[in-house]
C-alpha positions as CSV (number, residue, x, y, z in Angstrom):
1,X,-17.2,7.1,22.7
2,X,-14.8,6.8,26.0
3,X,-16.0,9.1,28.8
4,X,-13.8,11.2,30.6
5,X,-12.7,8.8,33.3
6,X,-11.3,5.9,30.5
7,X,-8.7,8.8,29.9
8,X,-6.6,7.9,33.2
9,X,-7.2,3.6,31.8
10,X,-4.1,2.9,29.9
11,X,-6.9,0.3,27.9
12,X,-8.2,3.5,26.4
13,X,-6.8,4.3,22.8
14,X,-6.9,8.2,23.4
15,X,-4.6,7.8,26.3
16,X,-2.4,5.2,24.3
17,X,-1.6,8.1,21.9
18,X,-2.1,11.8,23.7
19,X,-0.7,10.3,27.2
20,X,2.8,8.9,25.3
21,X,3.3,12.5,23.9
22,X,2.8,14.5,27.2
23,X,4.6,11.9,28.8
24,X,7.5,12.6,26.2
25,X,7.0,16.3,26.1
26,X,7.2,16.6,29.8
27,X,10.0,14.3,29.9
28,X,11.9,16.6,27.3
29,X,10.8,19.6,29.6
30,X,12.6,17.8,32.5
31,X,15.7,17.0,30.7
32,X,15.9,20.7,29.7
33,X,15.5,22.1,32.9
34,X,18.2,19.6,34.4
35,X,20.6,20.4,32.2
36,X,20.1,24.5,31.4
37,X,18.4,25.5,34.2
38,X,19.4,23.3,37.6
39,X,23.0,24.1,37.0
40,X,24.7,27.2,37.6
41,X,27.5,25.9,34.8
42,X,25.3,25.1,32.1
43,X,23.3,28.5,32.5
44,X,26.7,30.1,32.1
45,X,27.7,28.7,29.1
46,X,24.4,29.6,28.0
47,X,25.1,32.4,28.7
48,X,28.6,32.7,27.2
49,X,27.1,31.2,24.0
50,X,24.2,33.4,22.9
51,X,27.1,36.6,24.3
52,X,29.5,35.3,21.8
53,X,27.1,34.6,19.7
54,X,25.6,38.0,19.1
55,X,28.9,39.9,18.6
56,X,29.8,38.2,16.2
57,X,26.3,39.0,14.7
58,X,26.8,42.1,15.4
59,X,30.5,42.5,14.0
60,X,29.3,40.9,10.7
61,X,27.0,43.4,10.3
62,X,29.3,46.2,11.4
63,X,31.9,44.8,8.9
64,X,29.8,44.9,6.0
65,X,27.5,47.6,6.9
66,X,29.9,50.2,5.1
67,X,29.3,47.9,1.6
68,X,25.9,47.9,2.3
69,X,25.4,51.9,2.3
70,X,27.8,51.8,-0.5
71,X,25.4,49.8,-2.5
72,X,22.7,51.8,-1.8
73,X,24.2,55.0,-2.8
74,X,25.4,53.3,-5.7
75,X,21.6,52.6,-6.6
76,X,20.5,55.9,-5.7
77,X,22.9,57.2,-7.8
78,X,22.2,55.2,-10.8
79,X,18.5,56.0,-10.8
80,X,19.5,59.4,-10.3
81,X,21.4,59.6,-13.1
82,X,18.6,57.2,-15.4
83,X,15.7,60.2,-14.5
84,X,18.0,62.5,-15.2
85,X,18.6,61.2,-19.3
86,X,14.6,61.3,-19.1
87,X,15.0,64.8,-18.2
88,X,17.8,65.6,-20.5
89,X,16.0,64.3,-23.5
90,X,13.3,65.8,-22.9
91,X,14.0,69.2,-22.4
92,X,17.6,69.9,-23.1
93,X,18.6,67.9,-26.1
94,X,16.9,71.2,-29.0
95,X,19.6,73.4,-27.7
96,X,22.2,70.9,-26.3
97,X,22.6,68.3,-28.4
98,X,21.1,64.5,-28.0
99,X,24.8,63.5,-26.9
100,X,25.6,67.2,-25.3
101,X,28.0,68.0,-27.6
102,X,26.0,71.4,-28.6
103,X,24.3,72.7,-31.4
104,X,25.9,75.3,-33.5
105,X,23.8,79.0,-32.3
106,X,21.6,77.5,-29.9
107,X,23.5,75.8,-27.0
108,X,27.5,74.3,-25.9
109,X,28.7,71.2,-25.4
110,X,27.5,69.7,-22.0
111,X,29.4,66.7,-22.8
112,X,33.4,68.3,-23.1
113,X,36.5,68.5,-22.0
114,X,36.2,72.1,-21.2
115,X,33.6,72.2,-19.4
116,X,34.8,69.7,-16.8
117,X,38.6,71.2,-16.9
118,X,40.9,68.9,-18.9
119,X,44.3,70.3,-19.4
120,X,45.8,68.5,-22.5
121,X,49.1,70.2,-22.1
122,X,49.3,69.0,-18.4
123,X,52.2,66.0,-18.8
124,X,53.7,67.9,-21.6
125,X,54.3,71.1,-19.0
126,X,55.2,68.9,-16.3
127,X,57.9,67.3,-18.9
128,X,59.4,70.9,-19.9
129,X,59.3,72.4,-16.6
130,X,61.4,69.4,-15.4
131,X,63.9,69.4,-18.2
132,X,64.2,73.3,-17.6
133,X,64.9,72.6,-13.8
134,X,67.5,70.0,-14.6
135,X,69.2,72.2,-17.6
136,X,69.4,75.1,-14.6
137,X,70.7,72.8,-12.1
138,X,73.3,71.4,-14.3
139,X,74.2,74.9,-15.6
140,X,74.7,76.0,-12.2
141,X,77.0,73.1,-11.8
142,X,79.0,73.9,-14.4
143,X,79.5,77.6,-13.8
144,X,80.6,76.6,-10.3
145,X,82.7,74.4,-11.5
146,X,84.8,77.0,-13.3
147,X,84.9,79.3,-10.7
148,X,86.6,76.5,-9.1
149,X,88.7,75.8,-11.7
150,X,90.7,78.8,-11.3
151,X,92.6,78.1,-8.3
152,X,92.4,74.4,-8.1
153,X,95.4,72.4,-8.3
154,X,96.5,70.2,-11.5
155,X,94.2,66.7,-9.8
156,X,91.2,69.0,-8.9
157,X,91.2,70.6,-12.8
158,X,91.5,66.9,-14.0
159,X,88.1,66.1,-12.2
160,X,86.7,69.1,-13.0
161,X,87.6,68.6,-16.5
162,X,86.0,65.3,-16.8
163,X,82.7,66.7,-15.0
164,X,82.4,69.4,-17.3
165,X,82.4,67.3,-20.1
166,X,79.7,65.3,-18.7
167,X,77.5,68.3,-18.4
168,X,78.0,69.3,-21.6
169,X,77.0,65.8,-23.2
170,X,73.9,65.9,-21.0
171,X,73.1,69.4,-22.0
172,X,74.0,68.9,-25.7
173,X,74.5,65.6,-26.1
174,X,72.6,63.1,-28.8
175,X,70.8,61.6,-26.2
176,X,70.9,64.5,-24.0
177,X,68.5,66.9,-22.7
178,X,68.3,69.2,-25.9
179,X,67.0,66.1,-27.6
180,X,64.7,65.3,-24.9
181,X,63.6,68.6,-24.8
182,X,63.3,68.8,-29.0
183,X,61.5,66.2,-28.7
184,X,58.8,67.3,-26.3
185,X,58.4,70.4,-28.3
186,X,57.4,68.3,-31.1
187,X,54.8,66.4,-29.1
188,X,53.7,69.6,-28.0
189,X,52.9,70.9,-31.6
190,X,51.7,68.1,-32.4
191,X,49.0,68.2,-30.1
192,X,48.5,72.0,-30.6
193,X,47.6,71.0,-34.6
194,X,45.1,68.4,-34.0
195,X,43.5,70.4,-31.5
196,X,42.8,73.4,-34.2
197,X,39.8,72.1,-35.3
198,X,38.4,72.6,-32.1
199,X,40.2,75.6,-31.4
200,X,38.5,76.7,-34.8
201,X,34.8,76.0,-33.1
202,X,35.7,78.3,-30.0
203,X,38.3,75.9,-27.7
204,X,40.2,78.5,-26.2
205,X,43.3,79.6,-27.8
206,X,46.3,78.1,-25.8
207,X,49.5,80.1,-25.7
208,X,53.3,79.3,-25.9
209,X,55.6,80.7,-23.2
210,X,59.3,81.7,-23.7
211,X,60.3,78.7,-21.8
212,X,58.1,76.7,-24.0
213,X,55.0,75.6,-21.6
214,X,51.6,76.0,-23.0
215,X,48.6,77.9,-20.9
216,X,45.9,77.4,-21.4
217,X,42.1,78.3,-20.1
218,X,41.3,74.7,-20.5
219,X,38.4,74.6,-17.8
220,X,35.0,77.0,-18.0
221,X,34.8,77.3,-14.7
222,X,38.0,79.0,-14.3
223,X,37.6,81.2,-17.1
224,X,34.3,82.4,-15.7
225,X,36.1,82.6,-12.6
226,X,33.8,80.4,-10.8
227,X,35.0,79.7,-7.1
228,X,32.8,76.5,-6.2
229,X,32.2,73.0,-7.7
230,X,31.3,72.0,-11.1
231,X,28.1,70.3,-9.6
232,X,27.3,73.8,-7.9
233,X,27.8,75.3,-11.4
234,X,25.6,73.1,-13.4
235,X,22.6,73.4,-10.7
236,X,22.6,76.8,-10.3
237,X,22.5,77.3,-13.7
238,X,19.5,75.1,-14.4
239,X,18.1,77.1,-10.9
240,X,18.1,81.0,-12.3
241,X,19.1,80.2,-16.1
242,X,21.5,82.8,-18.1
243,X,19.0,86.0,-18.6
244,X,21.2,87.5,-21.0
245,X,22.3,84.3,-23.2
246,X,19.9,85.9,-25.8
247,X,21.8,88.8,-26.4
248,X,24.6,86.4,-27.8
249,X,23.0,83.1,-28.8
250,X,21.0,83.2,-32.4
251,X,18.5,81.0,-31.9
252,X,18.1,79.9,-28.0
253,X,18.4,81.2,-24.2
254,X,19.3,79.6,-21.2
255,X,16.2,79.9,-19.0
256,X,15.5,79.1,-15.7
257,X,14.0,75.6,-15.2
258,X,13.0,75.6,-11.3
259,X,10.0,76.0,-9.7
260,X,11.1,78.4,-8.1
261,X,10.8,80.9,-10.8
262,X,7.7,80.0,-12.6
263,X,9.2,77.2,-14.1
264,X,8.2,73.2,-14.4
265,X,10.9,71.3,-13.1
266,X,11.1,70.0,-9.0
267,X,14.6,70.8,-7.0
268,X,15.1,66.6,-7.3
269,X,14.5,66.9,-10.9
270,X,16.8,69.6,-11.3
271,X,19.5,67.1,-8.7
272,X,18.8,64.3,-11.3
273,X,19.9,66.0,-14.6
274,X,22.7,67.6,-12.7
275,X,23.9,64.1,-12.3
276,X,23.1,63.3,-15.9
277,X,25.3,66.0,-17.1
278,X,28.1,64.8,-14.1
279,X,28.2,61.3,-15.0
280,X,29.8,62.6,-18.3
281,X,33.1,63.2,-16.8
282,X,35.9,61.1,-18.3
283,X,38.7,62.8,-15.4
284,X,41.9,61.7,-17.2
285,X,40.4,59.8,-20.1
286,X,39.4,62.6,-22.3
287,X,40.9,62.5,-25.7
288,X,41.6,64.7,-28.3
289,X,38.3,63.4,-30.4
290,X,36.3,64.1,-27.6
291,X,37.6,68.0,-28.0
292,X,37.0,67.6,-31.6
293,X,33.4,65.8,-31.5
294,X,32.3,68.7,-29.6
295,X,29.8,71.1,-32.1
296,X,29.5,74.4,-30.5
297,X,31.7,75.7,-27.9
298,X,30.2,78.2,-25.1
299,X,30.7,82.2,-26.7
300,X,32.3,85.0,-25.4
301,X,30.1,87.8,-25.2
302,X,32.1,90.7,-26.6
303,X,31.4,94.5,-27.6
304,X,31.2,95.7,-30.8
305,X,33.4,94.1,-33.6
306,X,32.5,93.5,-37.3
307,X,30.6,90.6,-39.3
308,X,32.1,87.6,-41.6
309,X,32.0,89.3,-45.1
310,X,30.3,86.8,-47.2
311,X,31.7,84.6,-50.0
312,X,28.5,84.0,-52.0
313,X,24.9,85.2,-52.1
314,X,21.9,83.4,-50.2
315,X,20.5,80.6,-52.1
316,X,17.1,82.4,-51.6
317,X,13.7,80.7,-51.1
318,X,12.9,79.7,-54.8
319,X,12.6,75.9,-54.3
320,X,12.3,75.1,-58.4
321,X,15.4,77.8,-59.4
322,X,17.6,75.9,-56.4
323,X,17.1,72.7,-58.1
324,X,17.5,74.1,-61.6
325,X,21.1,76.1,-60.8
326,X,22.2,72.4,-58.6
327,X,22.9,71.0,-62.1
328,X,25.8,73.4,-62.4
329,X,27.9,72.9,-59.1
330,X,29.1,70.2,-57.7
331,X,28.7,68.8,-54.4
332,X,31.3,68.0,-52.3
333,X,29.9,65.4,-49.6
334,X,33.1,65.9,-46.9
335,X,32.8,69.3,-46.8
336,X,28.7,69.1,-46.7
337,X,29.5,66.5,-43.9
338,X,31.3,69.4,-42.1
339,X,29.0,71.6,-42.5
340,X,26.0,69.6,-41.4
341,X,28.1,68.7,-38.0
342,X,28.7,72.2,-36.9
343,X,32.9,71.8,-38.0
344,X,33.0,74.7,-40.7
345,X,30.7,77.6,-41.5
346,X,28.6,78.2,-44.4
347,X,30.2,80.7,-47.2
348,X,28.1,83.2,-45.9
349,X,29.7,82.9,-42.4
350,X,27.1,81.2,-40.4
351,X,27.8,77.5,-38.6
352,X,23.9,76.1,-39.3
353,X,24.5,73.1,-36.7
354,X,22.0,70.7,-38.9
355,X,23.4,67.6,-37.1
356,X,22.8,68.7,-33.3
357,X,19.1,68.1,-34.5
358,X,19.1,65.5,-36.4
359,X,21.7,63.4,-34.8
360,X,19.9,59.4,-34.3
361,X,16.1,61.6,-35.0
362,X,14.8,62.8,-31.7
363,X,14.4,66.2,-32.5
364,X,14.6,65.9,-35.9
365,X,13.8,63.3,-39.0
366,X,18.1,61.2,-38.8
367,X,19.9,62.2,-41.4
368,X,20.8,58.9,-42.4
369,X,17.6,58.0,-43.8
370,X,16.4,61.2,-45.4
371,X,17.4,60.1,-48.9
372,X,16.4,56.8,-48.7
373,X,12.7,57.8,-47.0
374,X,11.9,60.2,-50.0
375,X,11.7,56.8,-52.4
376,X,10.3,54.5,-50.1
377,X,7.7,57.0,-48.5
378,X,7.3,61.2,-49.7
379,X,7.4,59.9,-53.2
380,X,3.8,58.5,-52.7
381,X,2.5,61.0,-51.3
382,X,0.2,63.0,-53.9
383,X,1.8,66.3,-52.5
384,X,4.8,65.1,-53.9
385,X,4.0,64.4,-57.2
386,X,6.4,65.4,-59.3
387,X,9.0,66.1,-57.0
388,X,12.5,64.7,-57.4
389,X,14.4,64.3,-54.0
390,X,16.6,66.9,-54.2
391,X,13.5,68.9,-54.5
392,X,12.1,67.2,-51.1
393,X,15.0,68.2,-49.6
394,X,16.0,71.7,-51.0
395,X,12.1,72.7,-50.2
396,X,12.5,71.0,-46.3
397,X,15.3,73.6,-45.5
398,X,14.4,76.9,-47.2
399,X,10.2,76.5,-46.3
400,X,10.7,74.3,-43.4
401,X,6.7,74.6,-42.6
402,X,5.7,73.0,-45.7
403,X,5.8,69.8,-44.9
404,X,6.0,68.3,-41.3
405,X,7.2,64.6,-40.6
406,X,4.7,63.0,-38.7
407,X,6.0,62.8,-35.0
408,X,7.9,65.5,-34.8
409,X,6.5,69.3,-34.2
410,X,6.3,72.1,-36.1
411,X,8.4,75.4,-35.6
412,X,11.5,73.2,-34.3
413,X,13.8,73.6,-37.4
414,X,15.0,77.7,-37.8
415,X,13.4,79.2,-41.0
416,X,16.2,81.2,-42.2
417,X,18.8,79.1,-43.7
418,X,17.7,80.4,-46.9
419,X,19.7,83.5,-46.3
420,X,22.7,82.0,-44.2
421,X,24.0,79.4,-47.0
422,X,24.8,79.5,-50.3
423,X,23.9,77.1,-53.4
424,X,27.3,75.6,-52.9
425,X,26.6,75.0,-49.3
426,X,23.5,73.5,-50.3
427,X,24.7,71.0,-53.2
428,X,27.7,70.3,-50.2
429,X,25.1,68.7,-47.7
430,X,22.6,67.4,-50.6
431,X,25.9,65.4,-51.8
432,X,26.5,64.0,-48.0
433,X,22.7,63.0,-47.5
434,X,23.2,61.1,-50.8
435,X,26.1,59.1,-49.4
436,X,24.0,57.3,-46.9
437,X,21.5,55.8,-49.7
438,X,21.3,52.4,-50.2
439,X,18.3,52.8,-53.0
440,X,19.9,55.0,-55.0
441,X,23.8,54.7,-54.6
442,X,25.7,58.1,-54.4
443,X,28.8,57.8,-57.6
444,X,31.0,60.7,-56.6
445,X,31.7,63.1,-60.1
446,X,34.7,62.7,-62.1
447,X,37.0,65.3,-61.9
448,X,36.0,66.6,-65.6
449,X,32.6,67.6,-64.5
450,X,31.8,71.5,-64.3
451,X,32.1,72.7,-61.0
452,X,31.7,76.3,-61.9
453,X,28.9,78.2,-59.3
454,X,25.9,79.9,-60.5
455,X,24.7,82.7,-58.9
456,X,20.7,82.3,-57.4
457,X,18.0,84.4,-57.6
458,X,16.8,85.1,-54.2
């Protein structure tokens, strides 16, 4: 042990080793203050330094602040949207549609072209109206031309003449604007036959003018004459529902889903599947098969009017004398196919919308696998003894409560299709099931087979 005085010997070993770094430290200390401190030049560029120095820390940020709020909004946006397809899915997709494109008689197409307000005939107008304007111009031309051909001298009617001509090849012409114009009308009709099949399902009806432009109520919101935003729309909608939807859809109504009414959904939850249903916007990329993969289209309430006359009786509710009669018609599996998707009514006149449900199974067993799961699972169950699949199947759609797929509820599927198809519209969408089996192959029927359709007993 050193006492305290050996500390100020430079024999001591503690004062060998603390004394050399306070000497250094003060030394350093010294140093500093010489240089920084004791002159007025050095303290300035200090001073100069840390100035310049923080500007441009402060100009980096302000550069890439406006990036930075951009990526947050970005992520806010994006989460919005993701608890908004919770939402959607949860609530929404029975009368909408797992993609909202609709379900024929219980809810329209979320996810369309008419809802957000695309005008297919918007280039082809733009291309009439500007051959119209150029035909007028150049007719206008040539009328003045001939007024002025009367008292012009022999050089003027020469020009006059040749300028005429050149109207008339552009108004008449091979390559003129006739041909241009003959050739927009085709595109036109063109466009106005593949859209039928939507037309068909309840896109409005666009109409030819005289001058050969098409309107059309292409957008729900202006047909509804509907003043603010499609965002605006879509919340308000979700905020106070459609009370009187039930007086024109079969099988659903557009309720209120706020808390504000009663019901169990939060303003921000209402925000987020507004977004959802938003972020399905295309703006200019909407094609035609987006139009035509739509299922339901919104109805038009109207007053009075009369019903579809049917084409065939109801195939009833006997499950055994289905399956007996199925053995003398034939299914056709592209029309069942249309049937199932909503795309053409039953011969009784009702659009049963099967696939809206059962579209990739969420709120209903997927289509794709109901043959196949009848052999490798119903089969062996003892409540289906006996049972063939077209039985299985026949029974699931005319007595949907007899037997309920595990994970999926009860009273989902309507219980009345008995009486709004036929036993041709039956064997139709038995025959399209069957094409999706990979245990037991559909073979299509050869044209010799009896197609003749027997009448059921109800």
């Amino acid at each position: 042990m050193y006492h305290v005085g050996c500390l100020r010997s430079l024999r001591c070993p503690i004062w060998r080793c603390s004394g050399n770094v306070l000497i250094r430290t003060q030394r350093e200390k010294d140093m500093l203050q010489r240089l920084l401190i004791d002159r007025i030049e050095n303290r300035i560029l200090v001073g100069i330094t840390m100035f310049v120095g923080i500007m441009i820390l402060i100009g980096w940020v302000a550069i890439n602040e406006g990036e930075r709020m951009r990526s947050f909004t970005n992520q806010f946006e994006a989460r919005s949207i993701e608890f908004g397809a919770e939402l959607f899915a949860a609530n929404c997709t029975t009368c909408h549609g797992v993609d909202g494109r609709g379900i024929g008689n219980f809810g329209p197409a979320l996810n369309s072209p008419y809802l957000f307000g695309h005008n297919y005939f918007a280039s082809i107008n733009n291309q009439i109206t500007a051959i119209n304007a150029r035909e007028a111009q150049l007719i206008a031309e040539r009328d003045a031309l001939m007024q002025e051909f009367v008292n012009a001298n022999d050089a003027r009617r020469e020009q006059i003449r040749a300028r005429r001509d050149e109207i008339e090849a552009i108004l008449t012409g091979e390559d003129g604007l006739a041909a241009e114009r003959a050739a927009v009308f085709a595109e036109r009709d063109n466009l106005l036959n593949s859209l039928q099949p939507a037309i068909d399902l309840g896109y409005p009806q666009p109409t030819v003018n005289e001058d050969g432009t098409v309107t059309s109520v292409y957008s729900r919101l202006a047909f509804l004459e509907w003043n603010g935003s499609l965002e605006s729309f879509i919340y308000t909608t979700l905020v106070h529902g459609r009370p009187t939807s039930k007086t024109y859809w079969e099988n659903a109504q557009m309720v209120s889903w706020s808390q504000q009414t009663g019901a169990p959904l939060r303003d921000d939850q209402l925000r987020n599947l507004t977004a959802y249903i938003m972020n399905w916007d295309k703006g200019n990329a909407w094609t035609i098969e987006d139009a035509l993969a739509v299922r339901q289209y919104p109805l038009v309430p109207v007053a009075g009017g009369g019903e579809m006359v049917a084409s065939a009786p109801p195939v009833g509710t006997d499950v055994d004398a289905i399956v007996a009669q199925l053995d003398t018609v034939v299914g056709d599996p592209v029309r069942g196919e249309q049937i199932y998707n909503n795309q053409q009514r039953s011969q009784l006149g009702a659009r049963l919308g099967c696939g809206g449900c059962h579209l990739n199974g969420v709120a209903g067993p997927a289509h794709n696998a109901k043959w196949d799961h009848f052999f490798n699972e119903r089969s062996q169950l003892p409540q289906f003894a006996g049972y063939t699949v077209q039985k299985y199947l026949v029974e699931s759609i005319v007595n949907t409560g007899a037997y309920i797929v595990p994970g999926y509820a009860a009273g989902q599927m309507p219980g009345d299709f008995a009486n709004r198809m036929s036993l041709q519209d039956m064997a139709d969408i038995l025959a399209y099931l069957h094409t999706f089996s990979t245990v037991d192959p559909y073979v299509p029927p050869t044209p010799a087979e009896p197609s003749a359709e027997a009448t059921p007993e109800a």
